[in-house]
C-alpha positions as CSV (number, residue, x, y, z in Angstrom):
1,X,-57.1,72.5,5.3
2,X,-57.1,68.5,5.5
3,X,-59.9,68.5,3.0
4,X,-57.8,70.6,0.6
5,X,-54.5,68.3,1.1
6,X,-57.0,65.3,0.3
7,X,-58.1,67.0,-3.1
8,X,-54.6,68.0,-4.2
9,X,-53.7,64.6,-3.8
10,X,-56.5,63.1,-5.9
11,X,-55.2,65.7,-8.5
12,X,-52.2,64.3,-8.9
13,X,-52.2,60.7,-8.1
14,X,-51.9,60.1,-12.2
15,X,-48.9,62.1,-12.3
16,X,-46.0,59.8,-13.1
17,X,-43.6,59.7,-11.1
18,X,-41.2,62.9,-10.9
19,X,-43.7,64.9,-13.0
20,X,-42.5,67.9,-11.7
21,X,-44.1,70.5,-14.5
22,X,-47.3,68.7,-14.1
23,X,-47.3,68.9,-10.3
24,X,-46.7,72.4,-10.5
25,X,-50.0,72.8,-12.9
26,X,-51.9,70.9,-10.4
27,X,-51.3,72.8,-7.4
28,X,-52.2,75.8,-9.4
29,X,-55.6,75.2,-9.7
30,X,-55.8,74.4,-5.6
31,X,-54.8,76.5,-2.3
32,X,-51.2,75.3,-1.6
33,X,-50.5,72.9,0.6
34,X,-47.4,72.7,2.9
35,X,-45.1,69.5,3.1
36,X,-47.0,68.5,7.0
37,X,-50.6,68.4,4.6
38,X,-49.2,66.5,1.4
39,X,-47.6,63.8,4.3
40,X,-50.9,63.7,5.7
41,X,-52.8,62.7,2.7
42,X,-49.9,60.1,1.6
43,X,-51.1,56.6,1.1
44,X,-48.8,53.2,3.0
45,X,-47.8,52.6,-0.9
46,X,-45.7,55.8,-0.7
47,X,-43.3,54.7,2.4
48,X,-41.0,51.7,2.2
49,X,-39.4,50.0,5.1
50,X,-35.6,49.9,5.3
51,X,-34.0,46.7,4.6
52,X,-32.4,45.2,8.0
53,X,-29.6,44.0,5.8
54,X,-28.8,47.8,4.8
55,X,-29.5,49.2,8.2
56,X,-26.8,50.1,10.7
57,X,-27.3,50.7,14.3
58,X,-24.4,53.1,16.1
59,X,-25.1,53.2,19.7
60,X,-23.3,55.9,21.4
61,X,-23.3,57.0,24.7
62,X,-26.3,59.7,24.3
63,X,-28.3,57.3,21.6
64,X,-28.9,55.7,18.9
65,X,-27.8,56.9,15.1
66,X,-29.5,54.8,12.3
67,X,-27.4,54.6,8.6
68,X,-29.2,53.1,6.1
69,X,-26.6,51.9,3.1
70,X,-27.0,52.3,-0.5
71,X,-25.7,49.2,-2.1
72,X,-27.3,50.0,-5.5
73,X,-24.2,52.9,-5.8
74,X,-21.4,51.6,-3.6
75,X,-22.5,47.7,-3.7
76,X,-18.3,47.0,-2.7
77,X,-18.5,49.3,0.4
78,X,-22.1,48.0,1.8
79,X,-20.4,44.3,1.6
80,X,-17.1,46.0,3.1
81,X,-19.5,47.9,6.2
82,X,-21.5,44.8,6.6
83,X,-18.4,42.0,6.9
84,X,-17.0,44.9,9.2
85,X,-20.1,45.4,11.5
86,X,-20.8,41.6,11.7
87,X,-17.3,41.2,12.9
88,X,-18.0,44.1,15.7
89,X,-15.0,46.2,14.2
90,X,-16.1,49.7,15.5
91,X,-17.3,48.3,19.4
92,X,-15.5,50.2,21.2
93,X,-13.5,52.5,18.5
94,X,-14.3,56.4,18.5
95,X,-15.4,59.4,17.0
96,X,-12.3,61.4,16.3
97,X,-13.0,64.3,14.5
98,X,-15.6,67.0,14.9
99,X,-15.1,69.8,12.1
100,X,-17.4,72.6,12.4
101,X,-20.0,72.9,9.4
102,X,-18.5,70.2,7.4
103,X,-18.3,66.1,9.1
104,X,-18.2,63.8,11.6
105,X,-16.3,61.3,11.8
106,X,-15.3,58.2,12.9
107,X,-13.0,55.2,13.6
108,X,-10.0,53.4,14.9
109,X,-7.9,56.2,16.7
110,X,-4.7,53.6,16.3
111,X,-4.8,53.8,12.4
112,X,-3.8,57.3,12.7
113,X,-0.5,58.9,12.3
114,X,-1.7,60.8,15.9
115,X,-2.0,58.2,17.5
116,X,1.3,55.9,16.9
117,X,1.7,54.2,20.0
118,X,-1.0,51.6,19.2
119,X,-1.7,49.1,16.5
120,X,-4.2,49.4,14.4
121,X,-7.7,46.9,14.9
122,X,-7.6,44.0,12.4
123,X,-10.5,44.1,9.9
124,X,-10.6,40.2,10.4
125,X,-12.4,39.0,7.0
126,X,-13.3,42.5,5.6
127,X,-11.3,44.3,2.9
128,X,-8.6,46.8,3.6
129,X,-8.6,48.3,0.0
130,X,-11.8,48.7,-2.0
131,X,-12.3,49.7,-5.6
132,X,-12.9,53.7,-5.8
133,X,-17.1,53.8,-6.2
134,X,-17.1,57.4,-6.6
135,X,-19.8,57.1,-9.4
136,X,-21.4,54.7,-11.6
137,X,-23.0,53.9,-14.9
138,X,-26.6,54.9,-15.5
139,X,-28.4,51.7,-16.6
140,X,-32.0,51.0,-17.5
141,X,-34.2,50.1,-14.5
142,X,-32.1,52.5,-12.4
143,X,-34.7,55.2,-10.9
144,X,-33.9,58.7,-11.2
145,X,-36.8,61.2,-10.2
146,X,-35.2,64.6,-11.6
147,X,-35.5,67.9,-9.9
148,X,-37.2,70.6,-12.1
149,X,-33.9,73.2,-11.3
150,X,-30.6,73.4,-12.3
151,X,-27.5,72.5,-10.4
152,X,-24.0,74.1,-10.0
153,X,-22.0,70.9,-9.8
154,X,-24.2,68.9,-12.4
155,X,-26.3,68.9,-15.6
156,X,-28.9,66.7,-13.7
157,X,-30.1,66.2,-10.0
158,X,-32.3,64.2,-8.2
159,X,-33.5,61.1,-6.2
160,X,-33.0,57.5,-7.1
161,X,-34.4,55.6,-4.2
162,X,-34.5,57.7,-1.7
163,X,-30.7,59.2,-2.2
164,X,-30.1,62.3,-3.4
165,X,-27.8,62.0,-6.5
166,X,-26.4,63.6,-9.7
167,X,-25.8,62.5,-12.8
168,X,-24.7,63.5,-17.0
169,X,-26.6,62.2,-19.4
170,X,-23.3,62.9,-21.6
171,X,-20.9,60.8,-20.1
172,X,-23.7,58.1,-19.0
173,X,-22.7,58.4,-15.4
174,X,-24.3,59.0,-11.9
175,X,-23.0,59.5,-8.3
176,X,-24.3,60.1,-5.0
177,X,-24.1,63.9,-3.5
178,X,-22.8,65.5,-0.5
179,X,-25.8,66.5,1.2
180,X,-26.4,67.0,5.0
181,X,-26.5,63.6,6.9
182,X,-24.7,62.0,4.4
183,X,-22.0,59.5,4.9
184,X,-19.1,58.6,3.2
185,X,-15.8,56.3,3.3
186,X,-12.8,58.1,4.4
187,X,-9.7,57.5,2.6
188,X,-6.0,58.7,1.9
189,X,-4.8,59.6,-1.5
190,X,-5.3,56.9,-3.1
191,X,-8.2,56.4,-4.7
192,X,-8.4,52.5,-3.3
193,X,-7.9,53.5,0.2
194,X,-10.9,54.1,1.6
195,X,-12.8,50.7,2.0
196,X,-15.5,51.8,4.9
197,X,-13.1,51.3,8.3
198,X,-13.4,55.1,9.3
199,X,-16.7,56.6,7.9
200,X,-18.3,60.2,7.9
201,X,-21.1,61.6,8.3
202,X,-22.0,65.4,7.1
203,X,-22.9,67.8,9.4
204,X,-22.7,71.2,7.5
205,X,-23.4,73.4,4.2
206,X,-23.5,70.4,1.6
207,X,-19.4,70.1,0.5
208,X,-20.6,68.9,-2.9
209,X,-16.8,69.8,-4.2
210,X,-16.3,66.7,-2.5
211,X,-18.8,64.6,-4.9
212,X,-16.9,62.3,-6.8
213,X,-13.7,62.0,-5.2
214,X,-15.0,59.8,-2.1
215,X,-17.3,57.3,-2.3
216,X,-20.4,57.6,-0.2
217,X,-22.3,55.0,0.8
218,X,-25.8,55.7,2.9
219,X,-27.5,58.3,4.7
220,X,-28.0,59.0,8.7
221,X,-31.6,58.1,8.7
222,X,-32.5,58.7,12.0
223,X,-30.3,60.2,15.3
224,X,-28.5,62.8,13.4
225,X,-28.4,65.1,16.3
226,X,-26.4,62.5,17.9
227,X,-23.5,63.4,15.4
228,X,-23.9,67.2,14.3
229,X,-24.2,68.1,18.2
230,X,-20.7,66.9,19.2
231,X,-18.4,69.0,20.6
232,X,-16.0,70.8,17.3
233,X,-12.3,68.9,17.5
234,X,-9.8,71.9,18.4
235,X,-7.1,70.4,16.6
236,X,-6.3,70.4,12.8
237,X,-9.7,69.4,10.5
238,X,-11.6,68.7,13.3
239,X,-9.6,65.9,15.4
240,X,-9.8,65.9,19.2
241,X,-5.9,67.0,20.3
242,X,-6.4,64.8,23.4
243,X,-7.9,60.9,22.5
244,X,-10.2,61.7,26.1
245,X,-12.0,63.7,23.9
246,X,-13.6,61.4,21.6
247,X,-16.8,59.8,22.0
248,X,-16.2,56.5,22.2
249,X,-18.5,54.0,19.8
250,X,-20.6,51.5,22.5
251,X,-21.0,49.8,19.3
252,X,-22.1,49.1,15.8
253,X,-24.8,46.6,14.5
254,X,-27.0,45.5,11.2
255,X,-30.5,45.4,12.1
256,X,-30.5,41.9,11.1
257,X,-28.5,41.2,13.7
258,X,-31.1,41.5,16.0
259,X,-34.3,40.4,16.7
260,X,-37.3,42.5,15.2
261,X,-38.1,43.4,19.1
262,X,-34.9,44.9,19.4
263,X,-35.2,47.2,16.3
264,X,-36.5,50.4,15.2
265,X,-39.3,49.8,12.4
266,X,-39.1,52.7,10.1
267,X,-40.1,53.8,7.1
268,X,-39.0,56.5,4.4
269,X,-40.8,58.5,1.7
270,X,-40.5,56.5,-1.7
271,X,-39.0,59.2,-4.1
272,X,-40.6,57.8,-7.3
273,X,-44.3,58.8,-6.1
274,X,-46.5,61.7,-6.9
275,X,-47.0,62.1,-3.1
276,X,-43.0,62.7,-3.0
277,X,-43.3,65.5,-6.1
278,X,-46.2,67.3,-4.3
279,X,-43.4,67.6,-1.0
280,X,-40.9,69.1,-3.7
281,X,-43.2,71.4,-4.5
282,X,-44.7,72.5,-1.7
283,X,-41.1,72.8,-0.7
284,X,-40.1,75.1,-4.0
285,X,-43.2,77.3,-3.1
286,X,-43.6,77.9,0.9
287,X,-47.3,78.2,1.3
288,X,-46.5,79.0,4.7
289,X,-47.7,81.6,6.1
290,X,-44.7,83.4,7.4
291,X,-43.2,83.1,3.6
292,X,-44.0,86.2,1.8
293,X,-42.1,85.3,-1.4
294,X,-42.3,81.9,-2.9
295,X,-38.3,81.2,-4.5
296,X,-40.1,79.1,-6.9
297,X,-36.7,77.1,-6.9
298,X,-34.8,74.1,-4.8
299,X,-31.3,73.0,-4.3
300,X,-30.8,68.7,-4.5
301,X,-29.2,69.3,-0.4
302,X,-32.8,71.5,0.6
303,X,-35.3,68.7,-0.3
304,X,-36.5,66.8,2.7
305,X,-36.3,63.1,2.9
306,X,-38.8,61.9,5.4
307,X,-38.6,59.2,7.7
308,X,-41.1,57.9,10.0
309,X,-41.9,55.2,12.7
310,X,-43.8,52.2,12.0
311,X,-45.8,50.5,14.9
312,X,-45.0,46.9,15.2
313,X,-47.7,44.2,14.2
314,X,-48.2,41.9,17.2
């Protein structure tokens, strides 16, 4: 089996990236192998480390959830988060609402119409308004590594830098999807009004009706269980009826912040590698052997995006 993996992997280590046609061809001509074999054979040029200046740390009372921000499509929000967890604005605030197969999320309880009896936290140097980055211009150097199948909610899907997104060649545009574990900047109506202060993360069937009227701004990296195994809200949308309820943040930090002992060194799959079109495919077409019918297709949300620990050079 590992010899097998090894030799697919030499097949298609010329593929450019998101080859997807070519892959397919390639594994063709060899047994299968499943996403655990094409990881195996993957080469330290096919993971990146997260940048500490992207990386945020929630500690809550059962562990640790790790976000990783995506400045390249919400740059305004990633300054926003960063001001606001430099400034220690969630220590001590809560997770709120808990809405069965759909998000998490989380906040200042006071800023709520529920909860009138308190003012609201001050931001401090952080924006209250931010410009709506519900989508953004495709440009040259921007990678895009295209899924082979088509999409509901858009003419083109796929992966730019480890983010599952969309985009129309048409109207030149792209945008970040709702998939699972993805998180996004609550706001009111108003399309300004959601600049990062209560965030969410989601925990259900991707809600990609949602994609382009909320800008989201990273993906739960590591600790997701910490978020999708809460207890459900039993009031409206989710929110706890009594504020004992929530889970209260212990608090929120960029990995920067701390020293390199006191972070966790990970690493995730580059999505511009051949390595990262053999997991799609493998992925497309279970070799498994309890799969008994290949579906030959994917959905953007059903693609893994895999993260690792690093050890840490003494």
């Amino acid at each position: 089996m590992k010899r097998c993996a090894l030799s697919l992997a030499a097949a298609i280590a010329a593929l450019s990236p998101g080859t997807y046609a070519a892959s397919h061809a390639a594994t063709a001509k060899h047994a299968a192998p499943t996403m655990e074999q094409v990881l195996a054979a993957s080469k330290p040029s096919d993971w990146r480390p997260l940048d500490p200046d992207d990386t945020l740390y929630m500690d809550l009372p059962r562990g640790r959830a790790v976000i990783e921000l995506d400045p390249a499509y919400a740059p305004l929000h990633a300054r926003n988060i960063r001001t606001l967890a430099r400034e220690h604005y969630w220590d001590g605030l809560a997770i709120m609402r808990v809405q069965d197969d759909f998000v998490t999320q989380w906040g200042d309880p006071a800023a709520e119409a529920t909860h009138p009896a308190h003012p609201p936290r001050s931001l401090g140097k952080a924006r209250s308004t931010i410009a709506p980055e519900f989508e953004r211009d495709i440009t040259p150097g921007l990678p895009f590594t295209r899924l082979p199948d088509g999409d509901v909610y858009a003419p083109e899907v796929g992966f730019s830098e480890g983010f599952p997104v969309a985009r129309d060649p048409k109207t030149g545009k792209t945008w970040l999807v709702h998939c699972y574990g993805m998180v996004g900047a609550g706001r009111d109506n108003a399309p300004d009004s959601g600049p990062g202060t209560e965030l969410y993360a989601v925990i259900g069937q991707s809600p990609r009706q949602l994609d382009r009227n909320i800008a989201l701004i990273g993906r739960v990296v590591k600790g997701m269980r910490y978020l999708a195994a809460l207890p459900r809200g039993n009031g409206p949308m989710g929110f706890y009826r009594n504020p004992a309820h929530d889970t209260r943040i212990l608090r929120v930090r960029l990995a920067s912040e701390l020293p390199p002992s006191q972070r966790i060194h990970l690493e995730v799959l580059r999505t511009d590698t051949p390595t990262f079109a053999a997991l799609v495919e493998a992925r497309r077409n279970r070799s498994d052997a309890w799969y008994l019918h290949k579906a030959g297709k994917i959905d953007v949300c059903n693609v893994p995006l895999p993260v690792r620990k690093v050890p840490v050079a003494r």
